[in-house]
N, C-alpha and C positions, 0 to 999 in steps of 0.2 A: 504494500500500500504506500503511494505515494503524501507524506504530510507535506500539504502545502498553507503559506500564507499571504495573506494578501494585504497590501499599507496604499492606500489609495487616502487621500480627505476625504472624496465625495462619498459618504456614504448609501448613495442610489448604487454606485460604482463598484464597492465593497459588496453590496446586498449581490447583485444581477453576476460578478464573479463568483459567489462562493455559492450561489445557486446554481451556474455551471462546471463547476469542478467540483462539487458534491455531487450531482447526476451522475460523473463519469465512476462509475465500482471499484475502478485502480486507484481514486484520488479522492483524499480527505483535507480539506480544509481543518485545522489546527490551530490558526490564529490570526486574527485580523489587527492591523496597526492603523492608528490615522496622522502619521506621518512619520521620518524618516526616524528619530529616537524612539519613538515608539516601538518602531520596528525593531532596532538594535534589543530593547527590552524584551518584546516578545519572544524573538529570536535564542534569547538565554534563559529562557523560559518554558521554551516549548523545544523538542526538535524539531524541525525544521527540512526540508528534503529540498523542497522549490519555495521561492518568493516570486509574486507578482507585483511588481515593486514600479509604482506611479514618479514620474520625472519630477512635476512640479507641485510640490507641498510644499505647507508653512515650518519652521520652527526648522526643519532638517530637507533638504530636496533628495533627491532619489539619486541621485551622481554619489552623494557624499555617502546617504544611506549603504547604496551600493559596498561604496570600498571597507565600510564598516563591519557590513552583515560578513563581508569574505575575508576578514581580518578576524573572525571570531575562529573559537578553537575547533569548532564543528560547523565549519561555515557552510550554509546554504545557496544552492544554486542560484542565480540570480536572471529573471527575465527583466527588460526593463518596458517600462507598457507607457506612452505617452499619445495622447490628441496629434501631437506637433511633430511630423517630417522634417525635423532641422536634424542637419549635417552635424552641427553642435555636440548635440544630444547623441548623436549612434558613437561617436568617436570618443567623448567622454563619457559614457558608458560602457563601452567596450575596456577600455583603460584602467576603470574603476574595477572592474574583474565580471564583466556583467556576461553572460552563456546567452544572454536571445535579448533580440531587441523586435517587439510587435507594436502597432498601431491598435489605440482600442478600438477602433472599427473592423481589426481583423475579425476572419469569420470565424464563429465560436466553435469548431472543428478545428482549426488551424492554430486554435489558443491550446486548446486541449492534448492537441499531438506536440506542438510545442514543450508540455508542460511535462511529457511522457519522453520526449527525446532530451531535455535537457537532465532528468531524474536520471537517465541512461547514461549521461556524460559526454551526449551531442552537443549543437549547439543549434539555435534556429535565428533567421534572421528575415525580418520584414524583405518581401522581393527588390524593391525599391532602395531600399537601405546596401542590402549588399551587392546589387550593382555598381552605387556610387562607390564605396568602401574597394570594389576591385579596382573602378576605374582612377579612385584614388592614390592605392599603391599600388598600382602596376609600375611594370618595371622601366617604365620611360623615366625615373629619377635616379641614375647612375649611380653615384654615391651611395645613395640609398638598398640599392641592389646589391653594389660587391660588397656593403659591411652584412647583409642577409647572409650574401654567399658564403662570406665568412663563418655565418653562426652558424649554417647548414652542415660544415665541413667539422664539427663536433659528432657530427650523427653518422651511424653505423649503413652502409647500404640497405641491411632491413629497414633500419628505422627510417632511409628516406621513399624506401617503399608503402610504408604505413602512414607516414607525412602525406605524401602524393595521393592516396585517397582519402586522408581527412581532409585535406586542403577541396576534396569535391562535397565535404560534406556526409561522404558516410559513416555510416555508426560503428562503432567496433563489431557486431554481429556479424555488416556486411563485409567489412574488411577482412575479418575470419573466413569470411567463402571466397573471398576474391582471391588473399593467398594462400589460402590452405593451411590455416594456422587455429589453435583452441583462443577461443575468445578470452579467457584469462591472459595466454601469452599477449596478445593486442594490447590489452590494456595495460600489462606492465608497458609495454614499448611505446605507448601514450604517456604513460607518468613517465619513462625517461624524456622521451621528446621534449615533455615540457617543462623539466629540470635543466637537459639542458643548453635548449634555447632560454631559457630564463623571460620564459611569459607564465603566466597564471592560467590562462582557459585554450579549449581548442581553435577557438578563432582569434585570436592574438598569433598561434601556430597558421594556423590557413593563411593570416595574413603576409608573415614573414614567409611562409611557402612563394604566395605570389609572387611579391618584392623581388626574393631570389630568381625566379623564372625558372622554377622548377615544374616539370611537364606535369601536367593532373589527365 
């Protein structure tokens, strides 16, 4: 069972999510916060598996919450769910250690599978959002590229076999069929990848993937 929580202000917002994440059998809402302290609070209070974690609140915002909740000693997955398509917002949340970045107008299917792929140690990201974010750091910023290249050349030929399909996106289950490997081994070679490249989540890794211009 997945315990999820949710830290939105608006409490219409709070209500209409944990009405859809309690529907779903695999997920249980566990705590709601109405802004980003809060959340820290709840967070050390309840375990925690995934947060749905609102950008713009009072007293603490959802960037800062963020880096918080994934600085605790059992830190929680973090989606970050915002009204607002700013470029701002996907970049310092992704930074802050954030695994998905959704629109609340995403469709309530899409929040759901989300909420199930990042429990997993996926990552998901609004379609829009990670267009910009590829077209961002791709590899037309040279510099930027050979110091990737560099961090790349830390990692084991497996490990940049397993980089080069998370960098598309897939889950460690699919990566296990793709090389023919036990899904435990996968995910030890996730936790070194992202040791060490010295990022936090798998899309901090996907991103340094691109940068380098490594083939997906």
């Amino acid at each position: 069972m997945i315990r999820a929580m949710i830290v939105d202000d608006d409490a219409l917002v709070r209500l209409g999510l944990t009405d859809l994440l309690d529907g779903d059998p695999g997920i249980q809402v566990v705590a709601q916060a109405v802004d980003g302290l809060d959340a820290v609070e709840q967070a050390g209070a309840h375990r925690v598996d995934v947060a749905l974690v609102d950008v713009r609140m009072p007293r603490m915002d959802g960037i800062t919450a963020t880096a918080r909740l994934r600085a605790l000693p059992h830190p929680p997955k973090v989606i970050t769910l915002t009204t607002f398509d700013l470029d701002e917002y996907v970049y310092n949340a992704l930074a802050a250690g954030a695994d998905g970045f959704l629109l609340k107008d995403t469709d309530p299917a899409e929040i759901l599978r989300a909420v199930h792929l990042v429990a997993a140690g996926s990552a998901m990201l609004h379609p829009a959002a990670a267009r910009r974010l590829i077209d961002r750091y791709h590899t037309g910023n040279q510099p930027k590229a050979t110091a990737a290249r560099a961090r790349l050349e830390r990692l084991t030929p497996r490990e940049l076999d397993v980089l080069a399909l998370l960098a598309q996106g897939e889950t460690n289950a699919d990566i296990a069929t793709r090389l023919t490997m036990r899904e435990s081994t996968v995910k030890a070679h996730v936790s070194r990848i992202l040791t060490a490249l010295g990022v936090t989540n798998r899309v901090q890794a996907a991103l340094l993937a691109r940068d380098a211009g490594l083939p997906t």
